[in-house]
N, C-alpha and C positions, 0 to 999 in steps of 0.2 A: 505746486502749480500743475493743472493738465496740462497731458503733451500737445502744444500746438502744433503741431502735422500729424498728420494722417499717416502715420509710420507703417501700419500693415502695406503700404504700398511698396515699403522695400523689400518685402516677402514675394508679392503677389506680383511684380513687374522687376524682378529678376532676372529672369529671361531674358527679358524685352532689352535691360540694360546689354545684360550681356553680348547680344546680339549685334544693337548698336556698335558696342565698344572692339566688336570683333573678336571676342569670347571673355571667360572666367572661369576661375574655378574656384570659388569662392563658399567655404562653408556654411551650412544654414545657421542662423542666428535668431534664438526667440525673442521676442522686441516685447517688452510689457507694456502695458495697456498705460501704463503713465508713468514719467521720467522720475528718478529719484532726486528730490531738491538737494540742491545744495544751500545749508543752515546760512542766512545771511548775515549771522556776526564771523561767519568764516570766509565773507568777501568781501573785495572792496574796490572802489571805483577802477581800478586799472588790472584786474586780477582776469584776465580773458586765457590763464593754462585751464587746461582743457580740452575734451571730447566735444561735440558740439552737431549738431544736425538741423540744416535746413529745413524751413519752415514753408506751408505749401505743397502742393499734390499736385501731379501732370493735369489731373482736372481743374483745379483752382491753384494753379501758381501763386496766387497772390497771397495767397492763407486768412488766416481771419482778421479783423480789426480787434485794436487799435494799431497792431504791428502789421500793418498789409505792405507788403513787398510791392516797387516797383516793376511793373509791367514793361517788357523789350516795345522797343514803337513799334505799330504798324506801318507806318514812313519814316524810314531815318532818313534824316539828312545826309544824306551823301552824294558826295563827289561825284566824279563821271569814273573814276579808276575805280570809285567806291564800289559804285554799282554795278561796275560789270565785276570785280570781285567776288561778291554777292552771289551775282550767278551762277556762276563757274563755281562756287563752294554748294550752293544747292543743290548741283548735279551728282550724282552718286559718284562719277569719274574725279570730283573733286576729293574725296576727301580720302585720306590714308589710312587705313586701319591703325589704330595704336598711335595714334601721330600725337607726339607732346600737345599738351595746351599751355596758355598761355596765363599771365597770373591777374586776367578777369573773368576765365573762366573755372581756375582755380575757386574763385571764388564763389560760384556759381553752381547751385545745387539745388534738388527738387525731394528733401524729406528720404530721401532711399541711403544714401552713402552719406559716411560723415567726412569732417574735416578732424585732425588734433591738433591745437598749438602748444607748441611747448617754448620755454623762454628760458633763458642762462644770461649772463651777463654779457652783456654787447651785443645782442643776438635773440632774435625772434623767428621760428623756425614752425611755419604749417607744411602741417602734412595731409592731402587729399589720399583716403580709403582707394580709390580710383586709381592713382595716376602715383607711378614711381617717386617722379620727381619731384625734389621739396621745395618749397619755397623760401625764403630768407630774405629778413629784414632785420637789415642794419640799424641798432639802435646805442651806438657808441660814440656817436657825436659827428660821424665822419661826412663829407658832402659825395655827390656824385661825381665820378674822374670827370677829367677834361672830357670833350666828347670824343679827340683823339688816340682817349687812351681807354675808350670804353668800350670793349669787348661785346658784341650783341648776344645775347642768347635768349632760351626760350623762356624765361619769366623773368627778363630782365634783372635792373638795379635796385634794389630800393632800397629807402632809406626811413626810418620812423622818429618823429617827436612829439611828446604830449603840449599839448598847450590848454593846460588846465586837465580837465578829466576825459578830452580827447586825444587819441593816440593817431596823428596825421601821418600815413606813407605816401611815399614818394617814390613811384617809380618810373622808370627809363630804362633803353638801352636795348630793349625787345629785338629780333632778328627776325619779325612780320611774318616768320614763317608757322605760326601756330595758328591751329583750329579757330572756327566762327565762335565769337565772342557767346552764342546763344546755340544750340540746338545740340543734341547727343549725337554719340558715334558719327556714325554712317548714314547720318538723315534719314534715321527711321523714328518718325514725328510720332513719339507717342506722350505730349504734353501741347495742348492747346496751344501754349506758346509759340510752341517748335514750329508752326503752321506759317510764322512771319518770316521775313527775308531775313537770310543769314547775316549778322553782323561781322564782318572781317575787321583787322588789324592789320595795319602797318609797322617798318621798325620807327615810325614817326609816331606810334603812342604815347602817351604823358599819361599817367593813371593817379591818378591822387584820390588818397579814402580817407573819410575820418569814421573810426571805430570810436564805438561807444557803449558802454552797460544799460541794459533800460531792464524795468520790470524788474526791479529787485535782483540786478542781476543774472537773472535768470537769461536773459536773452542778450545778444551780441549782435549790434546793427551796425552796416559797413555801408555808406556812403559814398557811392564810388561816381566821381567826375573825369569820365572818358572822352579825352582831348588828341584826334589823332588828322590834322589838317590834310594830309593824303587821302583818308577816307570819308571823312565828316566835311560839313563845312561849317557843323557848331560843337560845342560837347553835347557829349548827351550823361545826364545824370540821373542815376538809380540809386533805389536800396535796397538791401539783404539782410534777411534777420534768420540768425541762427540762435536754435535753442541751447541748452548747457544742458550737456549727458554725461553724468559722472555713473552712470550705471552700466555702460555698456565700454565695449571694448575695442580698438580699431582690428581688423581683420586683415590676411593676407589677400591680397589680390593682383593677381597676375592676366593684363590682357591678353596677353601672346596666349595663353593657353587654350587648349581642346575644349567648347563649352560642355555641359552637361548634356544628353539627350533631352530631346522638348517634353518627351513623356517622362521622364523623371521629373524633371523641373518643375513639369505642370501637376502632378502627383502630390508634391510637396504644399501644391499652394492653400 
């Protein structure tokens, strides 16, 4: 299959990440002109381990059809806490360098950086190129604690069950303190999308996705229904489609780090 994103963007808008993100040091990586299939008698409807890279370009977030990704609103429904949240995150005084995200932004990527999931028994485990921290979903039958007994943190609780060839998570438990739902770093908007108000979270998010194989497996679409009555006053529901890259590799990356010089960087591209 060709590769549906524009992947030389992860070459070419390096920097720019880096920037945002409050640096890197991230080695270069040559990206070939089209993904290596993975043979589809060696998949199968629930086989999402794997490498995987967002589909989509800061210029066309949406990517091409039939797989066109969800567009962020340009109105969200929100609150009155919602939308002055919003603001106060658009401000460049809002946002912290290196500051966790949260696990829908986790989810959330534009063809430059990858995700990998990796899966073991009782336990579904992504890892964002980007961002230290892993994400984990429980899939060993267990429910969400009491709410008294549920600890908040930065990518919350979740929990995962198939119900037929979909893989439905469930999360809770978020401690509201993580990055706008949408836009890079340090709101330096360099994807058309970036341009719309920031979407904030509260620790009153409810995230439920249903994961799915399309495309001969090739492709991994997440369905994400984001319910957070603090900031919303309806959900708002998207999609995400990530390609399958069994060719390439996940890389170190550290944001605390020293960035490259811009003339180096830009030498490179």
């Amino acid at each position: 299959m060709q590769r549906m994103s524009a992947l030389p963007v992860r070459t070419t808008l390096v920097f720019l990440a880096c920037v945002a993100l409050a640096g890197c040091d991230s080695p270069s990586r040559t990206t070939p002109v089209a993904a290596a299939a993975t043979p589809a008698a060696t998949l199968t409807t629930r086989d999402f381990t794997g490498v995987w890279i967002a589909i989509g370009t800061f210029d066309d977030p949406a990517g091409p059809p039939p797989w066109s990704q969800t567009l962020w609103p340009s109105n969200p429904p929100f609150t009155e806490w919602g939308a002055a949240e919003s603001r106060r995150l658009s401000e460049p005084q809002g946002f912290t360098p290196c500051s966790p995200t949260g696990p829908v932004f986790a989810m959330w990527e534009l063809g430059l950086f990858p995700i990998q999931i990796l899966e073991s028994p009782g336990q579904l485990v992504i890892i964002r190129e980007t961002g230290g921290m892993p994400r984990r979903i429980y899939t060993d039958g267990r429910e969400h604690p009491p709410p008294e007994e549920l600890e908040p943190t930065w990518m919350g609780h979740s929990i995962g069950r198939w119900q037929g060839d979909v893989f439905v998570v469930d999360t809770v438990g978020t401690n509201g303190r993580a990055r706008a739902m949408n836009g890079v770093g340090a709101n330096v908007q360099v994807s058309v999308d970036d341009a719309k108000p920031r979407l904030p979270t509260s620790a009153e998010l409810h995230l439920v996705e249903r994961w799915r194989l399309v495309a001969d497996g090739q492709l991994f679409e997440d369905e994400l229904t984001i319910s957070d009555p603090k900031t919303y006053t309806e959900p708002i529901i998207v999609k995400h489609y990530f390609q399958r890259r069994p060719d390439i590799d996940m890389l170190e990356f550290s944001c605390a780090d020293t960035p490259r010089p811009a003339d180096e960087t830009i030498a490179e591209q």
